[in-house]
N, C-alpha and C positions, 0 to 999 in steps of 0.2 A: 631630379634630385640625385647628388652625387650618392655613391653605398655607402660611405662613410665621413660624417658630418667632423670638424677640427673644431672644439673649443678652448681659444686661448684666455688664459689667466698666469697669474703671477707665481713664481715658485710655491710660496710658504704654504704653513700646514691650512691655516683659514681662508685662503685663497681658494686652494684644491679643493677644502670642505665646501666653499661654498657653490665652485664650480658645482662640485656630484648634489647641489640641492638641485640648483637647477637641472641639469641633465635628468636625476629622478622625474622633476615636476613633468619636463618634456614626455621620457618613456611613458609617462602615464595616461598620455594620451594616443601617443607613437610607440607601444612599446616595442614593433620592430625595428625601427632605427637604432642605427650603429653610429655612437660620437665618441671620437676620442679627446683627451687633453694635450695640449698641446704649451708648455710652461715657458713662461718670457720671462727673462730678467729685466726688472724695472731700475733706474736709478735707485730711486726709494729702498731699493732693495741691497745694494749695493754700501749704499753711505747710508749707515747707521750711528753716526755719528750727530751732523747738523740739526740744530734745531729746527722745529718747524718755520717758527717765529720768524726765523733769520730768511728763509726761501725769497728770492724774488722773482720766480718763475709756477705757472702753474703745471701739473700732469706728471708732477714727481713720481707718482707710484702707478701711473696708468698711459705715459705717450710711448712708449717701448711695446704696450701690447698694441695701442691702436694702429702703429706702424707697420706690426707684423698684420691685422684684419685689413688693414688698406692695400698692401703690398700682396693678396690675397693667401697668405698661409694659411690662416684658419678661417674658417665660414662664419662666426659669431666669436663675442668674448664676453666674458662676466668680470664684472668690474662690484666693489662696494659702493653703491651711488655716491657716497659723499666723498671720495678720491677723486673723482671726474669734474675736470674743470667743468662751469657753468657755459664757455664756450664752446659750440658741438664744433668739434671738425668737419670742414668740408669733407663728400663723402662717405659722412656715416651717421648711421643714426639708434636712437634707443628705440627696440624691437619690442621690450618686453622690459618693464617693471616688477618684479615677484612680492608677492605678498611677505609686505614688511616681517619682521621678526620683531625684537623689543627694541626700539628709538633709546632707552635711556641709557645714562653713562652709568657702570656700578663702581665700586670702591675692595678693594683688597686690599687687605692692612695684617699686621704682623701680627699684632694683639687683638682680640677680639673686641669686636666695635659695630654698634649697630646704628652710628650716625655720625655725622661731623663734629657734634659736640663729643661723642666718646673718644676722640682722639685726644693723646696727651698734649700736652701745652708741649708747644712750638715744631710739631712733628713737621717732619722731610716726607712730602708727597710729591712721587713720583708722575710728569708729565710734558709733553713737546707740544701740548695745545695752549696755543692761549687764550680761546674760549675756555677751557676747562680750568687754566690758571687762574680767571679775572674772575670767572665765580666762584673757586675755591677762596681766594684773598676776599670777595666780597661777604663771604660766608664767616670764613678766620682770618683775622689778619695774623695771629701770630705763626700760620704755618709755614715754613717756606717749600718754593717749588724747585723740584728737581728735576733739568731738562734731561729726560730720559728718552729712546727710540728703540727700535728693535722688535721683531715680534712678540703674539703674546707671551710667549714660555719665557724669553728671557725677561720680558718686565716682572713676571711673575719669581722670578730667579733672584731679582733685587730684594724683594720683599724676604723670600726664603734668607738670601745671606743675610740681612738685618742693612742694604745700604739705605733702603729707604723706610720707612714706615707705613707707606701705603705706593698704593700706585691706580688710577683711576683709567679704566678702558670702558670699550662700549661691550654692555652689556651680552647683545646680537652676539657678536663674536667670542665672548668665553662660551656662550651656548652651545654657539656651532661646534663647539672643538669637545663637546662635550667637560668644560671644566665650571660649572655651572654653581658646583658646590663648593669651591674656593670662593667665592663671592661672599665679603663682609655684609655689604649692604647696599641696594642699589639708590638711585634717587629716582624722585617724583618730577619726568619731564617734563612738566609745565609750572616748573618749580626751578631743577636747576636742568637750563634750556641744552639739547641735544644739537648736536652738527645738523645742518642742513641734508636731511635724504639720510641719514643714521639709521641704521639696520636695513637697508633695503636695500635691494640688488639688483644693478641695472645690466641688462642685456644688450650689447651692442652689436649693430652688422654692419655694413655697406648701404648705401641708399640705396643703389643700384640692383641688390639682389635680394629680387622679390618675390622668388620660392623660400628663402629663408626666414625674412620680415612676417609670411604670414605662417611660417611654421611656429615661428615665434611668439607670435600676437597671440597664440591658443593660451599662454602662459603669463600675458597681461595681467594685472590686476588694476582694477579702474582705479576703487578708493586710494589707495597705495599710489600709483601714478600722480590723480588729482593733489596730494597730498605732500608727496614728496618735490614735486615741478613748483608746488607753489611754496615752499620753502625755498629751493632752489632762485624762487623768484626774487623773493630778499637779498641774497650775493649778488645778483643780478644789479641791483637797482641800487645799491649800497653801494657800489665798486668797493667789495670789502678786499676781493682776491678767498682764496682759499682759505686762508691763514690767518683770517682777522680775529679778532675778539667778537666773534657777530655768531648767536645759534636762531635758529626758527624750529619750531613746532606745530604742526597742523593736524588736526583730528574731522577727520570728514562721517557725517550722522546723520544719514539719510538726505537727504537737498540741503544741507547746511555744511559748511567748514570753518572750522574754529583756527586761528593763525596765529601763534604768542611767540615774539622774535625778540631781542634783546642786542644795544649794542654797549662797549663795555671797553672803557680804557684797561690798559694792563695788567693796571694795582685794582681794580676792582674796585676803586671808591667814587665811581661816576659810573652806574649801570646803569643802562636806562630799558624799560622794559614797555612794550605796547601789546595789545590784542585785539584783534577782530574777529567779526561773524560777518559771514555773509552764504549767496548762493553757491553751492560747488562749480556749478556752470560758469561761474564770473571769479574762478580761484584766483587765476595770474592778477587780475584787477584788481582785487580784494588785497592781494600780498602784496602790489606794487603801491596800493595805496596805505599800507603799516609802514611799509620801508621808509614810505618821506615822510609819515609820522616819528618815526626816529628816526630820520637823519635832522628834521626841523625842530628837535626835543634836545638837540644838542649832538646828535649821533656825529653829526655831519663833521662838525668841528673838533671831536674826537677822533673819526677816519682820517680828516687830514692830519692832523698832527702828527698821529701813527705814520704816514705814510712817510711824510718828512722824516721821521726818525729812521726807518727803516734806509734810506735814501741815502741817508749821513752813517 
């Protein structure tokens, strides 16, 4: 093992915060080990302009770091799992899963407001998802979306000047930044459905290095793995891409996992929502057989259409 371990992540502030979770969770079992950060500019990071909606490539905010862990500058990277294409790169592989934080998405709003209904008629909320769009419009239709990007502080800046009325982020991440108390009101994720692997941190290395892989594995969490993989499994199987209007949610409780995924044209007026139980041991099966319950529920003929659109 080299004296000193390189973890790369993305510049911003919830990047670095979320690196130092990790490297905590590590020292706590290592705690002589020496890692430094090692900060990569991502596209994503660069163009804060484009909406998400519009992308038609995947690894916007995560193929800059995995070039520099291939190219071997740093020994591992921490990535937010739901940034990271569903395709692994030749390569490299997920070491470590870290015990989820909160999967749901919350709401910060100007005026104080403790639900979708307390928003004024026809308010401007702020968002680059269009999973988060389709079940805001399916929620209100008279709200309109506003495609905003940037990190957290400047979405939270809109709100402050008054350009938007609300602005909708995940939860996990005002935590980690410690801004936890600006939060209006969060939602109930198996209610209004979370990104695939949302709040949870995936740890990446090389295939190939296998003093690191099991340094890493100490910081595994099963449920959290089983959990997040099998959401992950939904993109998967959906060819939704990153970007679609498509969340998954899974809760794994003892030999059991619960799977509530949704697919959802743009305007929100064709959501289609499914769920399953089954064994944790049969997750990927269990997820892959929701997905072609909604893709066969209509999902299917919603994804194409979008896909066309995007295309044109």
């Amino acid at each position: 093992m080299k004296d000193i371990l390189t973890a790369a992540t993305r510049p911003g502030r919830l990047a670095v915060a979320q690196t130092e979770i990790v490297i905590a969770a590590i020292k706590r079992i290592y705690p002589d080990i020496k890692i430094e950060i090692k900060k990569v500019t991502t596209a994503g990071d660069t163009d804060r302009r484009t909406a998400l909606w519009s992308l038609k490539t995947s690894g916007f905010f995560t193929s800059r770091v995995e070039d520099v862990l291939l190219a071997g500058e740093a020994d591992f990277a921490v990535h937010s799992f739901k940034d990271l294409p569903t395709g692994q790169r030749d390569g490299l592989s997920i070491a470590a899963v870290c015990e989820r934080g909160f999967a749901e998405d919350c709401v910060i709003t100007a005026e104080p407001a403790d639900s979708m209904d307390a928003l004024k008629r026809c308010a401007k909320i702020g968002t680059s998802s269009p999973r988060r769009a389709a079940q805001i419009r399916h929620l209100r239709k008279d709200v309109e979306i506003e495609a905003v990007r940037g990190n957290v502080q400047r979405r939270l800046s809109l709100v402050a000047a008054g350009k938007v009325d609300a602005v909708i982020l995940a939860r996990a991440g005002m935590e980690r930044l410690g801004l936890g108390e600006n939060i209006s009101f969060s939602f109930d994720p198996a209610q209004f459905i979370p990104a695939a692997a949302q709040g949870a941190l995936a740890v990446q290395t090389r295939a190939d290095n296998d003093e690191v892989r099991k340094l890493l594995a100490a910081i595994d969490e099963p449920k959290t793995r089983a959990a997040t993989f099998a959401e992950r499994q939904i993109l998967v199987t959906t060819k939704c891409g990153c970007h679609g209007p498509v969340g998954a949610f899974a809760q794994v409780s003892g030999s059991q996992i619960n799977i509530r995924a949704f697919v959802s044209d743009l305007e929100g007026e064709n959501l289609i929502v499914k769920t399953i139980t089954g064994a944790v041991s049969e997750a990927p099966e269990q997820a892959e057989k929701l997905a072609i319950e909604l893709l066969e529920a209509g999902g299917g003929e919603i994804l194409k259409k979008l896909t066309k659109r995007y295309e044109n």
